[in-house]
C-alpha positions in Angstrom: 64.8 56.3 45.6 62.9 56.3 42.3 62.2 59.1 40.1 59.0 59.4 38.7 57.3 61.6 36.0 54.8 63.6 37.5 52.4 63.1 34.6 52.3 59.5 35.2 51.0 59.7 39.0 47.9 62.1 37.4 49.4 65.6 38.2 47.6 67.3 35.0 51.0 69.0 33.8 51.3 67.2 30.3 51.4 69.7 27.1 47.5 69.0 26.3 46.2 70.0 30.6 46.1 66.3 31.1 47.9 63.8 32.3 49.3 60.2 31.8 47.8 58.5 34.7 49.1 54.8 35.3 47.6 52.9 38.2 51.0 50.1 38.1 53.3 53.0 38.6 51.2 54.5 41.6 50.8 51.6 42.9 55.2 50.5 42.7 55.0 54.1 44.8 53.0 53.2 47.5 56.1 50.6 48.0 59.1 52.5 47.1 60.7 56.0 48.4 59.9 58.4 45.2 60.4 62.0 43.7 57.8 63.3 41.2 59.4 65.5 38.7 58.3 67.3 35.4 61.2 68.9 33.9 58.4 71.0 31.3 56.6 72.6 34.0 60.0 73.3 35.9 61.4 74.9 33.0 58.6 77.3 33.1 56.3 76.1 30.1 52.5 76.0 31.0 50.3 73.4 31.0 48.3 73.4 28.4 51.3 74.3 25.7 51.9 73.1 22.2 53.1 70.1 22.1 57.2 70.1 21.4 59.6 67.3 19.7 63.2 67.1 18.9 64.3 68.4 15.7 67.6 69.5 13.8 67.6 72.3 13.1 70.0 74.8 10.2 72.0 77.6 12.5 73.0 80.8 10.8 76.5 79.5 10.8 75.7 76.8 8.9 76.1 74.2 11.7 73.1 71.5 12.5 71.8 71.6 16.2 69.5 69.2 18.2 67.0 71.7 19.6 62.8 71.6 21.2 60.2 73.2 19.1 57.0 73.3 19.6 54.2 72.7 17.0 53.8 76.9 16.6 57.8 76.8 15.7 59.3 78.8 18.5 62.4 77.1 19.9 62.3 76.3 23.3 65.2 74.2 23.8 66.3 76.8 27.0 63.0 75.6 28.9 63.6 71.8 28.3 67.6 72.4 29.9 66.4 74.6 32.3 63.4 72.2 33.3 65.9 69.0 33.4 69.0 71.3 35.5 66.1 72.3 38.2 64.7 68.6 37.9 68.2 67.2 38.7 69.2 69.4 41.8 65.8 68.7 43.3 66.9 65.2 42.8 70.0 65.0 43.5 69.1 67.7 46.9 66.8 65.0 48.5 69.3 62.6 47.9 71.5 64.7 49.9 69.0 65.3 52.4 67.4 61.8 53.0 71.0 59.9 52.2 69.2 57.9 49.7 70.9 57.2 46.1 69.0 56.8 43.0 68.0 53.4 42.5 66.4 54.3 38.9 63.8 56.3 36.6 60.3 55.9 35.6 59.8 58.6 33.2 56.7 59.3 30.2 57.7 57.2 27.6 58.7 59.3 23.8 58.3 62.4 25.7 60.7 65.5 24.3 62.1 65.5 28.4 61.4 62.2 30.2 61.7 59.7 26.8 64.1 56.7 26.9 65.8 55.4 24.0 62.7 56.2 21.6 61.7 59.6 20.8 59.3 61.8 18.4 60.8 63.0 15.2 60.1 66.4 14.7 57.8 66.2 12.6 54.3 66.1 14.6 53.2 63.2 12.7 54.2 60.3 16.3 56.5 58.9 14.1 59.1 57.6 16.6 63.2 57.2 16.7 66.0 56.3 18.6 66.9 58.8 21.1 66.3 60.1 24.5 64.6 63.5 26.2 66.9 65.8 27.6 66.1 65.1 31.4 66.5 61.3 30.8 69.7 61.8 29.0 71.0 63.5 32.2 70.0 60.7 34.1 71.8 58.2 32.0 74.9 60.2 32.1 75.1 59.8 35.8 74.4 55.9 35.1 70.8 56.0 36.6 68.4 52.8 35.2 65.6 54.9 32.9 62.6 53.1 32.4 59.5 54.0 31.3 55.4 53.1 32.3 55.5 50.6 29.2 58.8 48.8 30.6 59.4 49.4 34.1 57.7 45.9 35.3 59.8 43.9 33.4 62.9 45.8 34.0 62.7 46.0 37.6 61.6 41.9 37.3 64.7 40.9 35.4 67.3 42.9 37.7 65.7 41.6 40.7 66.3 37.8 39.6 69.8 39.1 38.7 70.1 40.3 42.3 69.1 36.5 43.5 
């Protein structure tokens, strides 16, 4: 089974109302068992919202913390953990359920949850840098392939051949 953004199969439930629509990732679906996820919307932030991005971030004692804040400043690093912890057990229950493991991840590129090795800097300006969303992260940890719509072709290509 492959998990898949939500945004990227046209479910308007990106930050702006929109979504990322991407006719090569609905059509690997058609051929492959999927689960549609958006850790945002699960951890209870509405679409439209202000955008959000990684940033460190000063804490009253002193120490420096990774935390999500939106564009009006107001911290919402609880709904991005909450989002990607509901995301995961809805995962990992139809996995239980079907008896399927996760093959790998084809989440929105940069994005503060679903991003893969490249993320926005805090600063609102789509300056990019090397990092991963909080929901993707998970995934890693459990050693789940994370791609994203810009990579997943050529990934899933090259291990493939390496399975031949």
């Amino acid at each position: 089974m492959y998990v898949v953004s939500r945004c990227l199969l046209g479910i308007n439930c990106k930050y702006n109302g929109g979504n990322n629509l991407n006719e090569d990732v609905i059509e690997f679906c058609r051929n492959h068992s999927v689960i549609a996820v958006c850790p945002e919307t699960a951890g209870k932030l509405e679409s439209p919202r202000p955008p959000a991005e990684h940033q460190l971030v000063t804490m009253p004692d002193g120490s420096v913390e990774e935390r999500v804040i939106d564009k009006d400043g107001k911290d919402r690093t609880a709904n991005f953990f909450n989002g990607a912890n509901i995301s995961m057990n809805e995962v990992l229950r139809k996995c239980e359920s079907t008896g399927e493991t996760i093959e790998g991840a084809i989440l929105k590129a940069n994005s503060p949850s679903c991003g893969s090795d490249m993320i926005y800097d805090g600063t609102f300006a789509g300056v990019l840098i090397p990092g991963d969303g909080i929901f993707a992260g998970m995934l890693k940890e459990r050693n789940v392939p994370v791609m994203s719509e810009k990579n997943f072709k050529e990934r899933l290509n090259v291990e493939e051949k390496a399975e031949k």
